[in-house]
PyMOL Python script that loads the backbone (N, CA, C, O; Angstrom):
from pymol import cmd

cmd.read_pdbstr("""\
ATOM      1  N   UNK A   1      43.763-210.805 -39.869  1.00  0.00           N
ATOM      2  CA  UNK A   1      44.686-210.679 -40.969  1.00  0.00           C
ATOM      3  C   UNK A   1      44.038-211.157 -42.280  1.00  0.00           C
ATOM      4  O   UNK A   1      44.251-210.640 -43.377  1.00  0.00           O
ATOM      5  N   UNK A   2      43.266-212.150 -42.058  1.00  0.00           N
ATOM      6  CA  UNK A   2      42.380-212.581 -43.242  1.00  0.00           C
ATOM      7  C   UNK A   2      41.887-211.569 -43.946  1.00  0.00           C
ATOM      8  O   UNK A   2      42.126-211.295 -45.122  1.00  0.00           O
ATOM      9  N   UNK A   3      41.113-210.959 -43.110  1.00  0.00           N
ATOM     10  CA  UNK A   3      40.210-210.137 -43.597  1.00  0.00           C
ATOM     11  C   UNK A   3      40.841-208.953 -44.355  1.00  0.00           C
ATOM     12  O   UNK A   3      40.022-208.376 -45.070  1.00  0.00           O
ATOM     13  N   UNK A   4      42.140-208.421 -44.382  1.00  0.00           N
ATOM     14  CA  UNK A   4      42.839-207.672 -44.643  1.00  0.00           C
ATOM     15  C   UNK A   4      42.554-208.162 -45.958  1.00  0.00           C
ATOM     16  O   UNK A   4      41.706-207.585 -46.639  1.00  0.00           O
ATOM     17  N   UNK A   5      43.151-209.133 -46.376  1.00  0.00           N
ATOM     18  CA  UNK A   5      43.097-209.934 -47.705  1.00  0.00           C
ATOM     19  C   UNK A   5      42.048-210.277 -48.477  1.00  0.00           C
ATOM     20  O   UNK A   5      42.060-210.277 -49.708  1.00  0.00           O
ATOM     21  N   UNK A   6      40.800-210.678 -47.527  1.00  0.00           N
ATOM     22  CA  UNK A   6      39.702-210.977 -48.168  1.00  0.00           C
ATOM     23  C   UNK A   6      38.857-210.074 -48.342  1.00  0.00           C
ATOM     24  O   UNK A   6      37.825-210.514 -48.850  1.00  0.00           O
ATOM     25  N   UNK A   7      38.845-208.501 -48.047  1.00  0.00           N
ATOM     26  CA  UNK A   7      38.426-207.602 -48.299  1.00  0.00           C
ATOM     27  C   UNK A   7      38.591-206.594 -49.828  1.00  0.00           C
ATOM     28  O   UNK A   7      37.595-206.065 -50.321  1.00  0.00           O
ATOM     29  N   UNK A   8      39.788-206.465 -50.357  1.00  0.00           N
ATOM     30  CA  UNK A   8      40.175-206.122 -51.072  1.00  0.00           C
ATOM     31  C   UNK A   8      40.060-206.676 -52.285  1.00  0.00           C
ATOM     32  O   UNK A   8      40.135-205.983 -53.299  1.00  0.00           O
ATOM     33  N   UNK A   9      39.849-208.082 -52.324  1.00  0.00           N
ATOM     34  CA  UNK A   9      39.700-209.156 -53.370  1.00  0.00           C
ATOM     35  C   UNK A   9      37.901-209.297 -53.497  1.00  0.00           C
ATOM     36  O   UNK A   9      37.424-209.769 -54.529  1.00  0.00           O
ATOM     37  N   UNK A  10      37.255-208.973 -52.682  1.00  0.00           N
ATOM     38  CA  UNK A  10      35.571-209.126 -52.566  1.00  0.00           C
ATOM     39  C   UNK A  10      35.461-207.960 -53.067  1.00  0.00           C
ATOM     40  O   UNK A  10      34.401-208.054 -53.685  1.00  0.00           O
ATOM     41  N   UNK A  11      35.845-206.912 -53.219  1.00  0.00           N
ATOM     42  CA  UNK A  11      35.768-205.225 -53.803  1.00  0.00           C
ATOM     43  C   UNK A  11      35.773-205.285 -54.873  1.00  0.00           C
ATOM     44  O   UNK A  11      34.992-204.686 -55.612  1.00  0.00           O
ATOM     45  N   UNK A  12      37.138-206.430 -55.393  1.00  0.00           N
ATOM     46  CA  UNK A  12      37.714-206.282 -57.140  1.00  0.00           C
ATOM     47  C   UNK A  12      36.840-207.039 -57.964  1.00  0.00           C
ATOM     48  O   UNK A  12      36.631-206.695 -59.128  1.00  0.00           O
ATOM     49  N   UNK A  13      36.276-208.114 -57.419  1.00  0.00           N
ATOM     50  CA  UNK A  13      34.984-209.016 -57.662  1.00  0.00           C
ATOM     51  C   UNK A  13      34.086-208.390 -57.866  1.00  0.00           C
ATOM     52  O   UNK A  13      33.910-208.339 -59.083  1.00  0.00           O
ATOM     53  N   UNK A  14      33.139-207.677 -57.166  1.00  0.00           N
ATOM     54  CA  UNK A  14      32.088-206.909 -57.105  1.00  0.00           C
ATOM     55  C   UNK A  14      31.930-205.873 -58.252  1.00  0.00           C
ATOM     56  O   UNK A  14      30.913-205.593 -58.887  1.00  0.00           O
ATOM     57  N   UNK A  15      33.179-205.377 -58.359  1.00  0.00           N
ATOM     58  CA  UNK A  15      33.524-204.060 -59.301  1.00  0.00           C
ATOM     59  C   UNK A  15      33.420-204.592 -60.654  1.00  0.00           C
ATOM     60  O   UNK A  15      32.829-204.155 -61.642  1.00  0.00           O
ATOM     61  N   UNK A  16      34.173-205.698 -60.461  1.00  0.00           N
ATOM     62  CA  UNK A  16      33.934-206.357 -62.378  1.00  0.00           C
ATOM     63  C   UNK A  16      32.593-206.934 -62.759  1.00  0.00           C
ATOM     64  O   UNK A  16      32.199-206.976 -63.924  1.00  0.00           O
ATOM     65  N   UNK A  17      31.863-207.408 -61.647  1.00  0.00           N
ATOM     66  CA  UNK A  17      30.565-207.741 -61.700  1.00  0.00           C
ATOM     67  C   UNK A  17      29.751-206.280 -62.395  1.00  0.00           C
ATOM     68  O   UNK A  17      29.063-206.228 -63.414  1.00  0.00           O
ATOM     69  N   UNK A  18      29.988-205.563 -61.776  1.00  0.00           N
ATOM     70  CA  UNK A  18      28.759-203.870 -61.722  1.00  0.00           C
ATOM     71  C   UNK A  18      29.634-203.559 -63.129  1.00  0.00           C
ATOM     72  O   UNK A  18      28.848-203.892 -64.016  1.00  0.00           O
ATOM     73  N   UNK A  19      30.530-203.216 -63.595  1.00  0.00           N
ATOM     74  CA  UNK A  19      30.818-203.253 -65.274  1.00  0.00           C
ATOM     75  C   UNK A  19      30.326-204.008 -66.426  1.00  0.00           C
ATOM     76  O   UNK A  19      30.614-203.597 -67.550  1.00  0.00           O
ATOM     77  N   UNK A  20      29.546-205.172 -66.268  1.00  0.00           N
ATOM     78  CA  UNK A  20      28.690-205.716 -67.174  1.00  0.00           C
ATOM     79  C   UNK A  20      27.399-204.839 -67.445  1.00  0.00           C
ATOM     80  O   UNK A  20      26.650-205.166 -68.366  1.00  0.00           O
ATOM     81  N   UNK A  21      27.212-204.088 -66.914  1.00  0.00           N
ATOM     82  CA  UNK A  21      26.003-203.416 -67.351  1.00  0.00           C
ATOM     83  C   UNK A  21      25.608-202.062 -68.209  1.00  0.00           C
ATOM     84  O   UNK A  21      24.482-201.582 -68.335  1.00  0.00           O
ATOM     85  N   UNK A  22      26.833-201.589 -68.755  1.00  0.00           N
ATOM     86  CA  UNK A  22      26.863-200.707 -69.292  1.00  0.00           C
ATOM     87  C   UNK A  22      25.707-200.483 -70.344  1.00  0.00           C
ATOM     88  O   UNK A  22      24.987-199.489 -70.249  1.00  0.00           O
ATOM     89  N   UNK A  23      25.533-201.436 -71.371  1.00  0.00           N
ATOM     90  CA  UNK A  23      24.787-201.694 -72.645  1.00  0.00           C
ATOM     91  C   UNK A  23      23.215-202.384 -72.124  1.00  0.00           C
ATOM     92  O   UNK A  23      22.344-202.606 -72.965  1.00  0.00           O
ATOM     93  N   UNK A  24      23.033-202.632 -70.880  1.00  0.00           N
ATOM     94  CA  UNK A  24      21.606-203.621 -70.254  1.00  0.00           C
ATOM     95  C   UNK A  24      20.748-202.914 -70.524  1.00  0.00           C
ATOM     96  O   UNK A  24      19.777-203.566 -70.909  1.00  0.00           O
ATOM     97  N   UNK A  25      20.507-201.407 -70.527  1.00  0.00           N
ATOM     98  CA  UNK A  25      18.846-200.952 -71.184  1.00  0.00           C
ATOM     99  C   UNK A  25      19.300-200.842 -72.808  1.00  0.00           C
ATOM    100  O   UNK A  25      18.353-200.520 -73.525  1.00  0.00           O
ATOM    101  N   UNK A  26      19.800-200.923 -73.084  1.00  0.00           N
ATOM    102  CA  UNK A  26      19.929-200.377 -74.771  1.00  0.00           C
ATOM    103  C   UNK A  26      19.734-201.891 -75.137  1.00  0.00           C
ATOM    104  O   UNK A  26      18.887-202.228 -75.964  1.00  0.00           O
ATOM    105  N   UNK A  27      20.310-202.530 -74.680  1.00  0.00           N
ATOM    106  CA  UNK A  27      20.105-204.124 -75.247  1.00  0.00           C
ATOM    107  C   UNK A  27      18.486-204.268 -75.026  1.00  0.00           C
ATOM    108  O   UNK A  27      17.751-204.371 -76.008  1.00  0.00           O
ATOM    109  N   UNK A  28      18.023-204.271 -73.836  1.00  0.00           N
ATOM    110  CA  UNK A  28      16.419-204.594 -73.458  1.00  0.00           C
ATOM    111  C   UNK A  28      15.587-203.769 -74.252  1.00  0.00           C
ATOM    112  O   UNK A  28      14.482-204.202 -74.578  1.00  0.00           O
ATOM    113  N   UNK A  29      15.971-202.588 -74.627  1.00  0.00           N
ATOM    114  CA  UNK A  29      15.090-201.311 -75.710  1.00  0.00           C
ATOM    115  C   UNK A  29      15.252-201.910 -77.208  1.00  0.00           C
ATOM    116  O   UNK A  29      14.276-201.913 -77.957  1.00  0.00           O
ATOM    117  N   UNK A  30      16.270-202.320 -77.546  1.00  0.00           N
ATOM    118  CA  UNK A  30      16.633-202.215 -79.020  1.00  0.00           C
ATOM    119  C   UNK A  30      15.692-204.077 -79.200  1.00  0.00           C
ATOM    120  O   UNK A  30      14.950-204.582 -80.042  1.00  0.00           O
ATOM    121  N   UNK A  31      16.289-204.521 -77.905  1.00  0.00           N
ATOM    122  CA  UNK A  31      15.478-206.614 -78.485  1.00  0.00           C
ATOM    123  C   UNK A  31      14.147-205.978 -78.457  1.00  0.00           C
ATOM    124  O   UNK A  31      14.224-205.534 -79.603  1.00  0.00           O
ATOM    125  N   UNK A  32      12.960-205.574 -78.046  1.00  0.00           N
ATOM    126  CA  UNK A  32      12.198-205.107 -77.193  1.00  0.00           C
ATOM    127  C   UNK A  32      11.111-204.552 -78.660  1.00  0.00           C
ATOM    128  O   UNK A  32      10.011-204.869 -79.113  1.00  0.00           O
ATOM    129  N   UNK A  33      11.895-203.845 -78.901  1.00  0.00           N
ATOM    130  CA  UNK A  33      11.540-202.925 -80.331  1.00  0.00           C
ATOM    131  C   UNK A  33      11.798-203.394 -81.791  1.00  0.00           C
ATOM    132  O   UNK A  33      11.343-202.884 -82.815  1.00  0.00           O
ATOM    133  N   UNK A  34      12.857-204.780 -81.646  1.00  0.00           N
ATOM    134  CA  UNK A  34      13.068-205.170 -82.780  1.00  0.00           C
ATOM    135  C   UNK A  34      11.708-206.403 -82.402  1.00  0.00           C
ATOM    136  O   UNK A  34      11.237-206.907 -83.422  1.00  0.00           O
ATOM    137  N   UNK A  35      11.377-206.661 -81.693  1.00  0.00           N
ATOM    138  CA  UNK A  35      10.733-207.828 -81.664  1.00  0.00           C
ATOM    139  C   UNK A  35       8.859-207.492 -82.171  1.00  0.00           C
ATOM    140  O   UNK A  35       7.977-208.186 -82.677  1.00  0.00           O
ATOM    141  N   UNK A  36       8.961-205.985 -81.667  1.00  0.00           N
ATOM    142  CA  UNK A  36       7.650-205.418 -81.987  1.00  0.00           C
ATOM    143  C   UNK A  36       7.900-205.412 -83.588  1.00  0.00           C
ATOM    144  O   UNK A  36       7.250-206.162 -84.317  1.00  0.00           O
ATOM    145  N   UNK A  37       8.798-204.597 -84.052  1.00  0.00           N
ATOM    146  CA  UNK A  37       8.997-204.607 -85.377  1.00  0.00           C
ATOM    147  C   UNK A  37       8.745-205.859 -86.538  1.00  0.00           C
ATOM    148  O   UNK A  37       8.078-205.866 -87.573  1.00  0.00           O
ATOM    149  N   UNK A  38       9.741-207.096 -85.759  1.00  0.00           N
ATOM    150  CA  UNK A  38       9.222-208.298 -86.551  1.00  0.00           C
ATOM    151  C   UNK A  38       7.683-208.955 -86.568  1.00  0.00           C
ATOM    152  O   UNK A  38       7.196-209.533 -87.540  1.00  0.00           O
ATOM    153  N   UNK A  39       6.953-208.719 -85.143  1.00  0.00           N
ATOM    154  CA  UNK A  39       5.743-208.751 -85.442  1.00  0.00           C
ATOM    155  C   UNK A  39       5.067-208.320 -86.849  1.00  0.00           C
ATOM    156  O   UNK A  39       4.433-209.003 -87.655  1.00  0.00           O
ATOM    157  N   UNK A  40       5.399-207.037 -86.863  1.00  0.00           N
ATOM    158  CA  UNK A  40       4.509-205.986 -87.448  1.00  0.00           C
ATOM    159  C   UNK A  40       4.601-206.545 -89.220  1.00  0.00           C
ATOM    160  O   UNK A  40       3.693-206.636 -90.046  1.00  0.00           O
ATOM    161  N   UNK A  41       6.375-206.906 -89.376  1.00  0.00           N
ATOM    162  CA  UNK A  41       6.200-207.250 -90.608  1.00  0.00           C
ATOM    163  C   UNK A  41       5.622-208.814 -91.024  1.00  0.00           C
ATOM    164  O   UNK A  41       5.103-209.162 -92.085  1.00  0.00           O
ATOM    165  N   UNK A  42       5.851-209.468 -90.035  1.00  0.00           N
ATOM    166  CA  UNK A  42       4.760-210.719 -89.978  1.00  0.00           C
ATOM    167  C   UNK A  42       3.335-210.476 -90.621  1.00  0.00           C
ATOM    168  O   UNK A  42       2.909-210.942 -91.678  1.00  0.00           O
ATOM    169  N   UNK A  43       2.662-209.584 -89.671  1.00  0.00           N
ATOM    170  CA  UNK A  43       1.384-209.508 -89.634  1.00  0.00           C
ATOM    171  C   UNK A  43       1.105-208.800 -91.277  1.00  0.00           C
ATOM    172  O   UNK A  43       0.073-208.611 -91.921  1.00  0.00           O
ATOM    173  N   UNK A  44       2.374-208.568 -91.522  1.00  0.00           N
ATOM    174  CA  UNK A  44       2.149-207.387 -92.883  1.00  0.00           C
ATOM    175  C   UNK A  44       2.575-208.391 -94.038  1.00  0.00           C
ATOM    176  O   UNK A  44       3.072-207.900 -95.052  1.00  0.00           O
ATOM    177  N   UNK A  45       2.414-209.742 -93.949  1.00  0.00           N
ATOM    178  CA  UNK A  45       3.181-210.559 -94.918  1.00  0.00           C
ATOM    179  C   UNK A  45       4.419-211.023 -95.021  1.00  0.00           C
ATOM    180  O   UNK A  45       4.589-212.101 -95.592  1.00  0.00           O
ATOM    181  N   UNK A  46       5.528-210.301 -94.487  1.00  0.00           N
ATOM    182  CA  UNK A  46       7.115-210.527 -94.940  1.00  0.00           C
ATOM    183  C   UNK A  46       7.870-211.717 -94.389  1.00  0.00           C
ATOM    184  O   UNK A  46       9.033-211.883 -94.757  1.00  0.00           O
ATOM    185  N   UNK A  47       7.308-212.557 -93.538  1.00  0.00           N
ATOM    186  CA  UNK A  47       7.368-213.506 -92.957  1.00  0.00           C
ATOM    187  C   UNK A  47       8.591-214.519 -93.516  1.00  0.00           C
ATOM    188  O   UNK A  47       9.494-214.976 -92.815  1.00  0.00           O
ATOM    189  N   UNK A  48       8.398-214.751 -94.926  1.00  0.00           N
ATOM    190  CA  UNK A  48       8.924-215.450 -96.085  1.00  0.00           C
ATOM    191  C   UNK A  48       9.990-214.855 -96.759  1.00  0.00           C
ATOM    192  O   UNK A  48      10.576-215.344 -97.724  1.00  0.00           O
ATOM    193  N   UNK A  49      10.245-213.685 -96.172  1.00  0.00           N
ATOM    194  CA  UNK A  49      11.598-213.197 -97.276  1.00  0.00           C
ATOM    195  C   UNK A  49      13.109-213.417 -96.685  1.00  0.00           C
ATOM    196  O   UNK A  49      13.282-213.689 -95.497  1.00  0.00           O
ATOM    197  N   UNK A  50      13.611-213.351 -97.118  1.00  0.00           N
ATOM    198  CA  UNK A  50      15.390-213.588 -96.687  1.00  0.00           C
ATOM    199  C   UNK A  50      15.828-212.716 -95.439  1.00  0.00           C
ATOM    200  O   UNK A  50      16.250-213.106 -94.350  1.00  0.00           O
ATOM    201  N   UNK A  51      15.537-210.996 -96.051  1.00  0.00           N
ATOM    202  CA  UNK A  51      15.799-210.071 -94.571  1.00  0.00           C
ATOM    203  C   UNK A  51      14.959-210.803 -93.493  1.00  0.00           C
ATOM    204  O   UNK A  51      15.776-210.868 -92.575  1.00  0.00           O
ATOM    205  N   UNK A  52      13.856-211.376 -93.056  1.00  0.00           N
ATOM    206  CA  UNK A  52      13.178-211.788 -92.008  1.00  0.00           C
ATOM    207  C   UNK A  52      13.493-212.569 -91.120  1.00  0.00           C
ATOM    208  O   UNK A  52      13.506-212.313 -89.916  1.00  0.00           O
ATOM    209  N   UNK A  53      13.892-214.018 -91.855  1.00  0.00           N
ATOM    210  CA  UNK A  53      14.814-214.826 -91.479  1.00  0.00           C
ATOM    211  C   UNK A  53      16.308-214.506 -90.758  1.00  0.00           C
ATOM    212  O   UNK A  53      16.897-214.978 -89.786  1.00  0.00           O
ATOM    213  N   UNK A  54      16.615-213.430 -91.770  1.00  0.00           N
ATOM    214  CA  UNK A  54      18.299-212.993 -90.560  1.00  0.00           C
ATOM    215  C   UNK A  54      17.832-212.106 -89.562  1.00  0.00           C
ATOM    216  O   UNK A  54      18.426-212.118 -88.484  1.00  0.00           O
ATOM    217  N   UNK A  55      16.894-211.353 -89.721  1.00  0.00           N
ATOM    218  CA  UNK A  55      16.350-210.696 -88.929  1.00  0.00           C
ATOM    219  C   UNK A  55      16.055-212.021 -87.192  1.00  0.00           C
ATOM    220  O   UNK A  55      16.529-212.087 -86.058  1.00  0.00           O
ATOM    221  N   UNK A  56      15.387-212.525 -87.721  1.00  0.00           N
ATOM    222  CA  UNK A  56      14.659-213.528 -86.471  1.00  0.00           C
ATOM    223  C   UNK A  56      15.777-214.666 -85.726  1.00  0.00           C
ATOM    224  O   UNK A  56      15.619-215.186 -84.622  1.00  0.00           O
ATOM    225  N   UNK A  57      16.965-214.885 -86.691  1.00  0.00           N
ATOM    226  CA  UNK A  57      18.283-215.074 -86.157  1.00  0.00           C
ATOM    227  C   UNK A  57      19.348-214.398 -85.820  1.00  0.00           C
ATOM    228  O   UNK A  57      20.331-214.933 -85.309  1.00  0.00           O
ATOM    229  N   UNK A  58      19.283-213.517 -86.000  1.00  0.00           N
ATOM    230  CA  UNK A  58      19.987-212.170 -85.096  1.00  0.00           C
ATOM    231  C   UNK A  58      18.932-211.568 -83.791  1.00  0.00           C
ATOM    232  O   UNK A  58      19.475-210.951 -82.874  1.00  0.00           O
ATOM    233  N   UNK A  59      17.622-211.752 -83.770  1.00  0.00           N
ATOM    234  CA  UNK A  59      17.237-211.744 -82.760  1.00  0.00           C
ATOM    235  C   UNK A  59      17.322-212.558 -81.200  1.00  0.00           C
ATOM    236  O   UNK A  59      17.347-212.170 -80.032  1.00  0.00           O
ATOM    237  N   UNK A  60      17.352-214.064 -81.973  1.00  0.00           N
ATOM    238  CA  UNK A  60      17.575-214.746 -81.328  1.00  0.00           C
ATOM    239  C   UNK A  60      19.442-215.555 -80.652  1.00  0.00           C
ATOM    240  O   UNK A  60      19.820-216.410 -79.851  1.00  0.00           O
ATOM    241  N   UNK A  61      20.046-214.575 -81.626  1.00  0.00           N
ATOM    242  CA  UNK A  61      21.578-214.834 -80.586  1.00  0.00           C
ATOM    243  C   UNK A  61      21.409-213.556 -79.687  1.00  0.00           C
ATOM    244  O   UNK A  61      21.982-213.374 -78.612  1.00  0.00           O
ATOM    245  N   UNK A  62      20.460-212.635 -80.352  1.00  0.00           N
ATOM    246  CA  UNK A  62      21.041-211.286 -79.449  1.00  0.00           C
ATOM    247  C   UNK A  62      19.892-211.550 -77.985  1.00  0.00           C
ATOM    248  O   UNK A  62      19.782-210.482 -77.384  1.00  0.00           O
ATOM    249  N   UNK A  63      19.435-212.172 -77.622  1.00  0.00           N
ATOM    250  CA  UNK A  63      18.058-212.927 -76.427  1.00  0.00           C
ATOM    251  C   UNK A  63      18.976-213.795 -75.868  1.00  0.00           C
ATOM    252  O   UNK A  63      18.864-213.959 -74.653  1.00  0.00           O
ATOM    253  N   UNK A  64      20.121-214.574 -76.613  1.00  0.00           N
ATOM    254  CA  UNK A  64      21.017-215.893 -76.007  1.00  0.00           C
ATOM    255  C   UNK A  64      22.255-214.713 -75.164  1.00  0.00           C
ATOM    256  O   UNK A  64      22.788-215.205 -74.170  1.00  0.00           O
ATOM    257  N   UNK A  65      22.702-213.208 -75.542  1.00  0.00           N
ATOM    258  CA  UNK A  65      23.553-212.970 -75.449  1.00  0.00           C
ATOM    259  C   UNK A  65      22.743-212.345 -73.741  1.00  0.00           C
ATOM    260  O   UNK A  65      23.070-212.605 -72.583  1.00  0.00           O
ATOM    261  N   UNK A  66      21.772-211.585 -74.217  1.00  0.00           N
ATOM    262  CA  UNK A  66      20.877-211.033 -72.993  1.00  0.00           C
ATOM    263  C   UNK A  66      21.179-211.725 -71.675  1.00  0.00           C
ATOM    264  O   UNK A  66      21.453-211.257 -70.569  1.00  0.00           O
ATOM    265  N   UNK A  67      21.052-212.969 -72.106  1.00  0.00           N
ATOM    266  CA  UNK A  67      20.552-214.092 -70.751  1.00  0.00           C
ATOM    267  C   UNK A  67      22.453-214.160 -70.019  1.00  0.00           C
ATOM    268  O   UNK A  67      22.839-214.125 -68.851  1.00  0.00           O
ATOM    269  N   UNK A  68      23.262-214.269 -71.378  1.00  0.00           N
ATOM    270  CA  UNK A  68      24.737-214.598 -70.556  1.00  0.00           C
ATOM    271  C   UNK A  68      25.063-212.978 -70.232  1.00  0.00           C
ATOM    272  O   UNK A  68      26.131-213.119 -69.636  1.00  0.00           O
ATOM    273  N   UNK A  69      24.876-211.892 -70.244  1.00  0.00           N
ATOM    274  CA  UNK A  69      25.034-210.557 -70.351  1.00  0.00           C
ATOM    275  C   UNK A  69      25.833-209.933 -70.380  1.00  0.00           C
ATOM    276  O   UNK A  69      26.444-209.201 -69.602  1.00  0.00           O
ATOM    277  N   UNK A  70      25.897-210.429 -72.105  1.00  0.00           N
ATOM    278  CA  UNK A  70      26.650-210.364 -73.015  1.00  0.00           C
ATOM    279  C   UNK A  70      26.187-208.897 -74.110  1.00  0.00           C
ATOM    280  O   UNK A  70      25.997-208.762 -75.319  1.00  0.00           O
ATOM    281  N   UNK A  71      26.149-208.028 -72.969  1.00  0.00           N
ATOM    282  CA  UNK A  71      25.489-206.604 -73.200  1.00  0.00           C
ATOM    283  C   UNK A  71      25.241-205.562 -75.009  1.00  0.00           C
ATOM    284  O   UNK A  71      24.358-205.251 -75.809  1.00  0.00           O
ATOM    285  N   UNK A  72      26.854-205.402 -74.752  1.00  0.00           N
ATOM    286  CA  UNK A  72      27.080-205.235 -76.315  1.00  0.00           C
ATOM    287  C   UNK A  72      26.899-205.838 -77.400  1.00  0.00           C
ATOM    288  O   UNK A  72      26.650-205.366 -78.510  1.00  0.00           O
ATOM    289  N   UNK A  73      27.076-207.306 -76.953  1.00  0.00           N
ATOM    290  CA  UNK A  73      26.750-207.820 -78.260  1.00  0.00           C
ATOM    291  C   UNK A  73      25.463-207.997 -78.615  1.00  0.00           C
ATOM    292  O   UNK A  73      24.978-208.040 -79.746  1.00  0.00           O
ATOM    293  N   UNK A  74      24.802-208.123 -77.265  1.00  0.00           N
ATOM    294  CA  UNK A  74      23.137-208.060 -77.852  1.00  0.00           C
ATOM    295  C   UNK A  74      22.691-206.913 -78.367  1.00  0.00           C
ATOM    296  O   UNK A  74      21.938-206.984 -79.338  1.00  0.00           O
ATOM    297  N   UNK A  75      23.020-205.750 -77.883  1.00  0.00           N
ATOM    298  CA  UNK A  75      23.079-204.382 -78.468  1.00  0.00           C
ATOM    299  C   UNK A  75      22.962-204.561 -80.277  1.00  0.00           C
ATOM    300  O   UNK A  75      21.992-204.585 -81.035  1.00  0.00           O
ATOM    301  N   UNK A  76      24.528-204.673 -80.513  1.00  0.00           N
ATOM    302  CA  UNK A  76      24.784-205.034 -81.873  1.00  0.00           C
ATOM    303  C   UNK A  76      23.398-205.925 -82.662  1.00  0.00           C
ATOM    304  O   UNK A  76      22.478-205.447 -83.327  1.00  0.00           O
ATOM    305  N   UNK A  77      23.623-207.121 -82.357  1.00  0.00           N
ATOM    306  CA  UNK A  77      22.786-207.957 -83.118  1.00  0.00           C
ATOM    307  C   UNK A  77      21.513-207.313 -83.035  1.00  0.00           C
ATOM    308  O   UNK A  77      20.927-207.242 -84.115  1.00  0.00           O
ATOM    309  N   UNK A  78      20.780-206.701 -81.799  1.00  0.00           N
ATOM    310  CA  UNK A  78      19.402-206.043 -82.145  1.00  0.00           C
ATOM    311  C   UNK A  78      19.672-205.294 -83.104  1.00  0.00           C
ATOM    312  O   UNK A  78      19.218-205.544 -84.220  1.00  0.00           O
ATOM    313  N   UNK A  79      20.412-204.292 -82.888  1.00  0.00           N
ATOM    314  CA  UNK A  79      20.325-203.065 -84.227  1.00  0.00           C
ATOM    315  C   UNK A  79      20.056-203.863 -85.362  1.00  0.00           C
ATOM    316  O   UNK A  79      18.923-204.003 -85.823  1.00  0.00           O
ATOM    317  N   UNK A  80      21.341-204.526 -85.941  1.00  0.00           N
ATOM    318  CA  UNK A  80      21.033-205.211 -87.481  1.00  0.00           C
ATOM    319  C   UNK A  80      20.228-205.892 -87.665  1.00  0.00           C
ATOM    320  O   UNK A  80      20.065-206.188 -88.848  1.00  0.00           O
ATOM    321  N   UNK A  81      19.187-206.585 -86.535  1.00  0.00           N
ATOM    322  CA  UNK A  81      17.980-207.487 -86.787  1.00  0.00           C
ATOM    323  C   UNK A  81      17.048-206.116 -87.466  1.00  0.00           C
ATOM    324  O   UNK A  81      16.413-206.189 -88.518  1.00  0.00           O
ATOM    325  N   UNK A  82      17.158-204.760 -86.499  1.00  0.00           N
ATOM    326  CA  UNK A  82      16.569-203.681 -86.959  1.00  0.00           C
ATOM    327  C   UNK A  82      16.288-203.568 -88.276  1.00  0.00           C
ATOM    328  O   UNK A  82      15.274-203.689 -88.963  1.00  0.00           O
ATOM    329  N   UNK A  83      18.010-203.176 -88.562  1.00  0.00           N
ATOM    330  CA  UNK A  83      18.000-203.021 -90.106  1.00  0.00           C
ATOM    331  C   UNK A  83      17.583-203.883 -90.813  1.00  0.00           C
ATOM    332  O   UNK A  83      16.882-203.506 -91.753  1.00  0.00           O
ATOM    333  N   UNK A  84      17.842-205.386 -90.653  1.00  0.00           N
ATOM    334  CA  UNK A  84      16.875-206.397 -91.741  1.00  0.00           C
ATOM    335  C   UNK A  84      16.097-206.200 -91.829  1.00  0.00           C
ATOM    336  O   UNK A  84      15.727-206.109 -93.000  1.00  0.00           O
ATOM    337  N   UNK A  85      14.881-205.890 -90.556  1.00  0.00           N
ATOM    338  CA  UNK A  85      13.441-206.358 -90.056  1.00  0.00           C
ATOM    339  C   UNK A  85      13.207-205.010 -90.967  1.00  0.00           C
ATOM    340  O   UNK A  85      12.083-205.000 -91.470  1.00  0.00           O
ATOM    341  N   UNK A  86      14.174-203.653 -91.353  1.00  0.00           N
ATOM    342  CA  UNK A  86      13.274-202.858 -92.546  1.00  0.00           C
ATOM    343  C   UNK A  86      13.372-202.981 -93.972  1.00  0.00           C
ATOM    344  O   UNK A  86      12.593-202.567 -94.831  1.00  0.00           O
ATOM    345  N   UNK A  87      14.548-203.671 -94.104  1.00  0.00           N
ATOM    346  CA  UNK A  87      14.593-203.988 -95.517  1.00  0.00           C
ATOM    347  C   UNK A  87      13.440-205.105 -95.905  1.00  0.00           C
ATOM    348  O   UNK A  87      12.747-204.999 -96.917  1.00  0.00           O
ATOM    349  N   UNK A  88      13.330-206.202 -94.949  1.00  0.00           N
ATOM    350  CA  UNK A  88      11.897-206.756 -94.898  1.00  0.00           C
ATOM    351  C   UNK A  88      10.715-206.435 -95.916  1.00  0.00           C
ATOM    352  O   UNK A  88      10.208-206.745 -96.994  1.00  0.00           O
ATOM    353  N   UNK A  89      10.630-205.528 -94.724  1.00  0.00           N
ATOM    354  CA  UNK A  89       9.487-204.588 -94.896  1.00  0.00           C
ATOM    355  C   UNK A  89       9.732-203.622 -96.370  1.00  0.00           C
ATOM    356  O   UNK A  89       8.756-203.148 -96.951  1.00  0.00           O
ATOM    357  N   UNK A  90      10.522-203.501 -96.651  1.00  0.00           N
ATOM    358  CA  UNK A  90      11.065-202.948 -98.457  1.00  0.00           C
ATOM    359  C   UNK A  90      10.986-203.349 -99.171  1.00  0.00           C
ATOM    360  O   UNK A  90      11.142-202.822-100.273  1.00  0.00           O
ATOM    361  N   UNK A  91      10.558-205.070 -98.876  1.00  0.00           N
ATOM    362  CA  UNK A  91      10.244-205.971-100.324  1.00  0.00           C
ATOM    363  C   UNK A  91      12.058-206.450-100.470  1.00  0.00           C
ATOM    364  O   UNK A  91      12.427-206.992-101.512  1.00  0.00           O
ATOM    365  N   UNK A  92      12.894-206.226 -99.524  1.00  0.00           N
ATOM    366  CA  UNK A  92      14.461-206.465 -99.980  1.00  0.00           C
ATOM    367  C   UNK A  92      14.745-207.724 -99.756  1.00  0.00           C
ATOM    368  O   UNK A  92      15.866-208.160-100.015  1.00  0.00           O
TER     369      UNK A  92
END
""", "prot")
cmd.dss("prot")
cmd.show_as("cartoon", "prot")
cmd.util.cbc("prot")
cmd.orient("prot")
């Protein structure tokens, strides 16, 4: 009779588990590529400008969100590290 019960509840568990992953390669592609990117403007000087800085702190909640998988939101924050990491690079 247990098992009647404890079957159905180990299913609903499992299921909400396997729904966290929707956003897991787009998050790993977008940190992945923003991180190459901030290199690049490093190596290119921009190190010191304002976009860089939000850039390299939006990288780094969206790496904190990775680890809790916190999918979308790392998603998010990579993109706009994106967009800083080119205004960066724009002299912006």
């Amino acid at each position: 009779m247990k098992a009647w019960i404890c079957l159905p509840l180990l299913a609903l568990v499992l299921t909400g588990c396997a729904g966290k992953t929707g956003y897991r390669d787009s998050c790993a592609t977008q940190l992945d590529s923003a991180w190459h990117e901030l290199d690049l403007a490093k190596a290119e000087g921009f190190a010191g400008t304002v976009s860089y800085s939000k850039a390299l702190s939006l990288l780094t909640g969206a790496k904190t969100q990775q680890q809790f998988e916190a999918f979308e939101g790392c998603t998010s924050k990579a993109e706009k590290a994106r967009f800083y990491i080119r205004e960066s690079r724009a002299g912006r």
